[in-house]
C-alpha positions in Angstrom: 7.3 2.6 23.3 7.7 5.9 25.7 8.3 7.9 22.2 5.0 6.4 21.5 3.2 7.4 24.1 4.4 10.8 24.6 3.0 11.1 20.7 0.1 10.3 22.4 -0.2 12.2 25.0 0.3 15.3 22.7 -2.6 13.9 21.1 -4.6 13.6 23.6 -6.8 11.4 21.9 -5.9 7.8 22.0 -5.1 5.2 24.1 -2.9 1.9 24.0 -4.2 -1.3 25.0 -3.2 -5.0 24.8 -4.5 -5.4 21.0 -3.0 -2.0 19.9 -4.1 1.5 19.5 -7.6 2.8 19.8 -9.0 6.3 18.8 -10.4 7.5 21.9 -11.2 11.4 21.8 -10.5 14.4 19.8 -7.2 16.6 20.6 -8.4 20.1 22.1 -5.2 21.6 22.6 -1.6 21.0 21.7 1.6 20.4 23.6 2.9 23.9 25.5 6.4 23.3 23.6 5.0 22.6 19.9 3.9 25.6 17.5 0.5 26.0 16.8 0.8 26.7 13.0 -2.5 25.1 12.1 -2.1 24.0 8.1 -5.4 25.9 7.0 -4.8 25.2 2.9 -7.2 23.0 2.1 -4.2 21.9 -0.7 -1.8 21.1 2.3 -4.2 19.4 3.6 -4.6 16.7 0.4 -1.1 16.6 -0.1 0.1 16.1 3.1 -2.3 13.5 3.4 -1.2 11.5 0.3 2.3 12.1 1.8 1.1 10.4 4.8 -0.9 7.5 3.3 2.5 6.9 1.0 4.3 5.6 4.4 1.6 3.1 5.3 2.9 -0.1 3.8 6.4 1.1 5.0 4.9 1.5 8.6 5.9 -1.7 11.1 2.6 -0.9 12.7 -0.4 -0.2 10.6 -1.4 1.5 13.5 1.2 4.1 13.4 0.2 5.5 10.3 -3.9 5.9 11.5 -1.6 7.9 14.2 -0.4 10.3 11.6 -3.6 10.2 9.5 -5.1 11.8 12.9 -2.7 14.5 13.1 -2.7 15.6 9.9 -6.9 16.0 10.1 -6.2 17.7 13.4 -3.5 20.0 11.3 -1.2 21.5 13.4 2.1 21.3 12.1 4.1 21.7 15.1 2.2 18.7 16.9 3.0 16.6 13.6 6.9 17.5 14.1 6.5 16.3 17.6 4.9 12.8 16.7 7.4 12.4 13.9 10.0 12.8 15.7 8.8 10.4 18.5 8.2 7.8 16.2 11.2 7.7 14.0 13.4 5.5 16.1 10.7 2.6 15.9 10.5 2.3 12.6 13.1 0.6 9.6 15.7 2.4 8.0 14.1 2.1 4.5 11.2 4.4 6.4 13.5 6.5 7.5 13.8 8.8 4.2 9.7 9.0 3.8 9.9 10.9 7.5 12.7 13.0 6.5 10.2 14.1 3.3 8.0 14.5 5.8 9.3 16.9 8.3 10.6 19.1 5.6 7.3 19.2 3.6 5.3 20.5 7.1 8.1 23.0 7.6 8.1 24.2 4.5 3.9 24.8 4.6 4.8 26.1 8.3 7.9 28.6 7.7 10.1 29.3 4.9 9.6 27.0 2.0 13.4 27.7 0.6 14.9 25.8 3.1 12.4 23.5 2.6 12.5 23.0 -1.0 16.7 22.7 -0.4 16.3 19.7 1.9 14.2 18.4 -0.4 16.5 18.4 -3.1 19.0 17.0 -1.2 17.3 13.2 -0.1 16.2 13.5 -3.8 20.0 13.5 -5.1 20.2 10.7 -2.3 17.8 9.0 -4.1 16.1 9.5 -7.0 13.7 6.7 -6.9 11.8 8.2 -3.8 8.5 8.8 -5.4 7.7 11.3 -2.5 10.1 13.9 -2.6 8.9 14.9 -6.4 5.3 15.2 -5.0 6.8 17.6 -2.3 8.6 19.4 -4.3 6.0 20.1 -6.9 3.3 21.2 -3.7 6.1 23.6 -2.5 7.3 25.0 -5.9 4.4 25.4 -7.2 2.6 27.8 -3.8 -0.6 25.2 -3.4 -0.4 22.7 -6.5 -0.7 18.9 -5.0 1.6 16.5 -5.8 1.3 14.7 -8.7 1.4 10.8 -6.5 -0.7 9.0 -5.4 -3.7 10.7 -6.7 -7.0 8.7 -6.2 -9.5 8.3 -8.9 -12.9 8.2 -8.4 -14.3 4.8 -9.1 -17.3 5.9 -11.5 -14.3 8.2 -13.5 -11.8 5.8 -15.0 -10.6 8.0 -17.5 -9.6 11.7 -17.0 -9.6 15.2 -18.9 -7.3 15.1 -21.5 -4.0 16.8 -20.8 -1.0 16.1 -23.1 2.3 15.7 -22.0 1.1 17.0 -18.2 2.6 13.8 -16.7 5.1 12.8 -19.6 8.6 12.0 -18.7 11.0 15.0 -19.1 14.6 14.5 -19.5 17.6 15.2 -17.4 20.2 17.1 -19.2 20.5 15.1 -22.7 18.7 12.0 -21.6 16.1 10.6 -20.6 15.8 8.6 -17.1 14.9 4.9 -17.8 13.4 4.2 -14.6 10.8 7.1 -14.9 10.6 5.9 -18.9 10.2 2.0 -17.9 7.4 2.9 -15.6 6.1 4.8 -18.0 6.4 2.3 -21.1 4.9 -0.3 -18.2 2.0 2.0 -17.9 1.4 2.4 -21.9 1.2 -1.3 -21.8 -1.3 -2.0 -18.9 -3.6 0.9 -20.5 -3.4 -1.5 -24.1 -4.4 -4.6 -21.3 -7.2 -2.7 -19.5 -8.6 -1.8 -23.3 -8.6 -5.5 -24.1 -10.4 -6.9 -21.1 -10.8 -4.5 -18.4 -12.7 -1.6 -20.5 -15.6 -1.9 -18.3 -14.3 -3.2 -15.2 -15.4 -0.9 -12.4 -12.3 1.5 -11.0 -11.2 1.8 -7.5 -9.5 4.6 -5.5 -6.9 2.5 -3.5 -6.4 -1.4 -2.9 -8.6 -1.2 0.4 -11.8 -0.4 -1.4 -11.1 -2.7 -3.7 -10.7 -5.2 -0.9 -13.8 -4.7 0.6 -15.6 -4.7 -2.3 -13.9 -8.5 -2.7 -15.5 -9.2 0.9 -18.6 -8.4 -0.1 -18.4 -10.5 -2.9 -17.0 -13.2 -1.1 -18.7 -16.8 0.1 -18.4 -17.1 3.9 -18.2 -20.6 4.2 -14.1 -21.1 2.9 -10.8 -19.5 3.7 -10.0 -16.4 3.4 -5.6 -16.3 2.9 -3.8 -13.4 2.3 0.1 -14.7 1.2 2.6 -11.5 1.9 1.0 -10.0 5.2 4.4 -7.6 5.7 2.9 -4.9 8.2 -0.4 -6.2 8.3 -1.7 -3.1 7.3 -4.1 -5.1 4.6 -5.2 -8.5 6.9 -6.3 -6.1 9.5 -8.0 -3.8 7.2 -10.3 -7.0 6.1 -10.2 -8.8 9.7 -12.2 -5.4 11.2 -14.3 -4.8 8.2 -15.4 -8.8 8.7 -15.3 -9.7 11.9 -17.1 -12.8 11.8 -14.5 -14.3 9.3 -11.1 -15.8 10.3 -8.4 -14.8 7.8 -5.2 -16.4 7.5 -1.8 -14.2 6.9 1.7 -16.2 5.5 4.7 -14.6 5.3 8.3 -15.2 6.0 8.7 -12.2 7.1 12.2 -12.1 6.5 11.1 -10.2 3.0 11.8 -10.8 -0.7 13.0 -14.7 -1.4 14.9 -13.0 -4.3 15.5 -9.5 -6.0 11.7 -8.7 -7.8 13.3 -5.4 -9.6 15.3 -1.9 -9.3 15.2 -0.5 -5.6 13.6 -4.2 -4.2 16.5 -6.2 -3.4 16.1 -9.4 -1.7 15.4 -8.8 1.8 13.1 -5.7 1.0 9.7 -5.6 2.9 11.5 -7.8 6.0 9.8 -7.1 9.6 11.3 -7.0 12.9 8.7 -8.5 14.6 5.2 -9.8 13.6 2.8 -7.4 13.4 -0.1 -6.9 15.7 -3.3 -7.9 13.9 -6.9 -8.2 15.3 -7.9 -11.6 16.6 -9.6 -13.5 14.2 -6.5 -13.3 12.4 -3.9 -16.3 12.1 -0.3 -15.6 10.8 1.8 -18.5 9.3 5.3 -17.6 9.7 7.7 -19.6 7.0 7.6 -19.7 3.3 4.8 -20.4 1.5 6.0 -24.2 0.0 7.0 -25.2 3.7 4.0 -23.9 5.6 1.1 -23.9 2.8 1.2 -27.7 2.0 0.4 -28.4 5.7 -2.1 -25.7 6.4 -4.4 -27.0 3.6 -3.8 -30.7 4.8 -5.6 -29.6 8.1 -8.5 -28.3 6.1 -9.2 -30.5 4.1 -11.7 -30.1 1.2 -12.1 -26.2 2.5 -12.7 -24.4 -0.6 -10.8 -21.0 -1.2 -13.5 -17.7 -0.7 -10.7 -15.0 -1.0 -7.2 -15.1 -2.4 -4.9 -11.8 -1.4 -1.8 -12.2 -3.9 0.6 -9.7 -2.3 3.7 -11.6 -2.6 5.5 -9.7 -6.0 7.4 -12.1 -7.6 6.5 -14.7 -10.1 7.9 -17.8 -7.7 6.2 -16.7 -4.8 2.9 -16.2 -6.8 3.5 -20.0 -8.7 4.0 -21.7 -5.3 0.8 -20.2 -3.9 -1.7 -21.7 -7.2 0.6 -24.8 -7.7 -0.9 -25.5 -3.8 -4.0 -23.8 -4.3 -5.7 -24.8 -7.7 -7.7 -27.6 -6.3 -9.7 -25.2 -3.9 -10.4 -22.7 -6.4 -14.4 -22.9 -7.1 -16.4 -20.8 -9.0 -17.1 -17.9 -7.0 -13.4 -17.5 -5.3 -12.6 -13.7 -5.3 -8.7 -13.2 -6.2 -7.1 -9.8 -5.9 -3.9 -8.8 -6.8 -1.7 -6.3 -5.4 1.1 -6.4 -8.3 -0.7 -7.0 -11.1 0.1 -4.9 -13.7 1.4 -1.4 -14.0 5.0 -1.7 -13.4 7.9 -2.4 -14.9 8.5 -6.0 -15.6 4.7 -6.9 -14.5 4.4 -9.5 -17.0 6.8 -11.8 -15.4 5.3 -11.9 -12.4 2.2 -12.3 -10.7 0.1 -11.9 -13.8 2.6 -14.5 -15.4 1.4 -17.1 -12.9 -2.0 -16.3 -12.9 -2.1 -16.8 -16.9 -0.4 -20.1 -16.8 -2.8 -21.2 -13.9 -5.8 -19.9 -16.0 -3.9 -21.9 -19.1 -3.1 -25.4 -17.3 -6.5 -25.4 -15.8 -8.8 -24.2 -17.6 -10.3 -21.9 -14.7 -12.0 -18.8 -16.1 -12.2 -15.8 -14.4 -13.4 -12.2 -15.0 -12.3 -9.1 -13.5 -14.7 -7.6 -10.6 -12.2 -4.3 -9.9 -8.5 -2.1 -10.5 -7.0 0.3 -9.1 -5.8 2.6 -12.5 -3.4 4.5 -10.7 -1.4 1.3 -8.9 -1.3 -2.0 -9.6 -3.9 -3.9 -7.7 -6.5 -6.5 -10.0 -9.3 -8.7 -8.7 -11.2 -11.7 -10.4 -13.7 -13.6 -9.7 -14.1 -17.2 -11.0 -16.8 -17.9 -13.4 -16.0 -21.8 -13.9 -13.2 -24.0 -15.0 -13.0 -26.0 -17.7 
C-alpha cells in the first residue's frame, strides 16, 4: 500500500479513505525525479488510453485503473512510469505482461521508439495471444496510427466505411494462425446472428454504457444480481450510478470452475482478496449452486429486475437460470458479457440462454450490443 500512496502523492490529486480511492484535485506539478515529457499527440493520447482501459478487468482494484485513467489525461509520461512502477507489485502475475506493454509503449512515445518497438516484440514472441502488444506495435510502427483494439463504436454508427482486407488475418510464413482465424470465423458468424435478429438493435461503445442503459430500463422494486463479480470493476460501476438500489455480486472467486477456451485455464480470473465495492453492494462468496439456492430462499417471491451474466462458461450460466427462471418477469433486463463474438460462443452463455428461452417459453428481445466485444442485453417481453 506505500507503492500506492507514493503513486499518489506524485499525483497529487487523490486521497485514500476507508471505502477506497477518491479523486480529490488536479496534479499541478510532477515529482522532482520523474521526466516531464508531456504526451502532446492527440493519437498517444487515444491509444494509450485504450492501452489503459484494456488492463481494467485485469486490475484487482477497479480503482487502480481510474488511477491510470488520471495519469494518462494528465499526460506526462515520466509520472505514468513512476505509478506503474509503484503499482506492479500489487497486482497478479497474469497483469503483469499488460504493464510491461505498458511501460514500453510510453517510452517509446517519450524517447526512442526502436528500443521500444524491440521490447515489444519480445513479450509478443512470449505470447502471442496478448491482444495489446499488436495495438502498440502498430501506434509505434506506424509514427501516430492507433491501434487497431479496442476501438469504440459510436452507438448511432453500427456499421463502418468499407475497407477490405484492413483488418483481415494475414499469415505467418506459410500459414495462417488459427487463433487470429477462429476469432475471426467467430466474428463472421455473430455478424450472420446480429443480421438475423439484432439488425436494429441499438449499438453500444463498451459494456458500461450498455449497463447503464440496462439500469435505466430496469424495475426498482426486484434484485438486481450480477454472477462473476471478479474485480468488481462492473458491480461498482452500477452500485454508484444507482445508489438507491442494493446489488448483489456471487463469485467464487477462486476463478474458472473449468477451462472456457485457449489462454483461460481453469483458475483464470481468481482474486486474492475480495474486492472493495461501494456499500449498497452485497458479495456472495461460493459457487453459484451452493450459495444461489439459499439467497433466493431468503427472498422469497422477489422478482429478478437485472441479470449480469458474466460468468463465461455454459455450466456456470445453466446453474444461474436453472435457479433463476421462476423470477424472471416480463420486464427483467438480462445482459451478457460473453455472448457472442468469440470463439466457441455458441456453447456457452448463449447456449443456455437458448435452452432457457426453449424450456420456458420466455421471450425476450434485444435492448443493446457491444459490436466490437461480446456483451448482449434482453429484455423480457412475456413467457409463454
Amino acid at each position: 500500500m506505500e507503492n500506492v500512496n507514493h503513486s499518489l502523492a506524485i499525483l497529487g490529486r487523490s486521497r485514500l479513505t476507508g471505502e477506497g480511492w477518491t479523486v480529490t484535485e488536479h496534479a499541478r506539478q510532477s515529482d522532482e525525479g520523474a521526466s516531464a515529457t508531456k504526451l502532446e499527440d492527440t493519437q498517444a493520447f487515444r491509444a494509450l488510453d485504450r492501452l489503459v482501459k484494456d488492463m481494467e478487468d485485469g486490475l484487482d482494484h477497479p480503482e487502480l485503473w481510474l488511477l491510470l485513467k488520471m495519469a494518462v489525461e494528465e499526460g506526462n509520461a515520466g509520472d505514468l512510469l513512476v505509478i506503474l512502477g509503484a503499482l506492479r507489485p500489487l497486482q497478479q502475475p497474469k497483469v503483469v505482461k499488460i504493464f510491461d506493454v505498458l511501460e514500453a509503449f510510453i517510452q517509446g512515445i517519450a524517447g526512442p521508439r526502436d528500443e521500444a518497438i524491440a521490447k515489444l516484440r519480445q513479450i509478443q514472441a512470449q505470447d502471442r495471444l496478448c491482444p495489446q502488444v499488436a495495438g502498440a506495435l502498430s501506434f509505434l510502427m506506424h509514427h501516430g496510427r492507433p491501434p487497431e483494439i479496442s476501438a469504440p463504436i459510436a452507438p448511432k454508427m453500427p456499421t463502418r466505411p468499407p475497407s477490405a482486407g484492413m483488418n483481415f488475418p494475414k499469415p505467418r510464413g506459410d500459414s495462417f494462425d488459427i487463433l487470429d482465424m477462429a476469432c475471426f470465423k467467430a466474428a463472421l458468424d455473430s455478424a450472420e446472428q446480429y443480421e438475423k435478429h439484432f439488425l436494429t438493435c441499438p449499438a453500444f461503445d463498451n459494456d458500461l454504457s450498455l449497463l447503464s442503459k440496462a439500469l435505466g430500463l430496469a424495475q426498482p422494486n426486484g434484485l438486481f444480481l450480477e454472477f462473476g463479480v471478479a474485480s468488481g470493476r462492473t458491480i461498482s460501476h452500477m452500485a454508484r450510478n444507482t445508489p438507491h438500489t442494493h446489488f448483489y455480486g456471487f463469485d467464487s472467486f477462486e476463478g474458472l470452475p473449468e477451462a472456457w477456451r485457449s489462454g483461460f485455464d481453469k483458475g483464470v480470473f481468481a482474486q486474492a482478496r475480495l474486492p472493495i465495492v461501494p456499500p449498497n453492494v452485497t458479495l456472495i462468496k461460493g459457487w453459484f449452486d451452493d450459495t444461489l439456492p439459499a439467497f433466493l430462499h431468503d427472498q422469497p417471491h422477489m422478482p429478478l429486475s437485472l441479470l449480469h451474466v458474466d460468468c463465461d462458461l455454459y455450466s456456470s450460466t445453466k446453474t444461474i437460470f436453472a435457479n433463476l427462471k421462476d423470477r424472471i418477469v416480463p420486464g427483467t433486463l438480462i445482459v451478457f458479457d460473453e455472448y457472442w463474438n468469440y470463439p466457441g460462443w455458441r456453447k456457452h452463455e448463449f447456449k443456455a440462454f437458448e435452452e432457457l428461452l426453449a424450456e420456458t417459453g420466455i421471450q425476450a428481445e434485444p435492448f443493446g450490443f457491444v459490436p466490437s466485444h461480446q456483451q448482449v442485453g434482453f429484455v423480457i417481453s412475456g413467457r409463454g
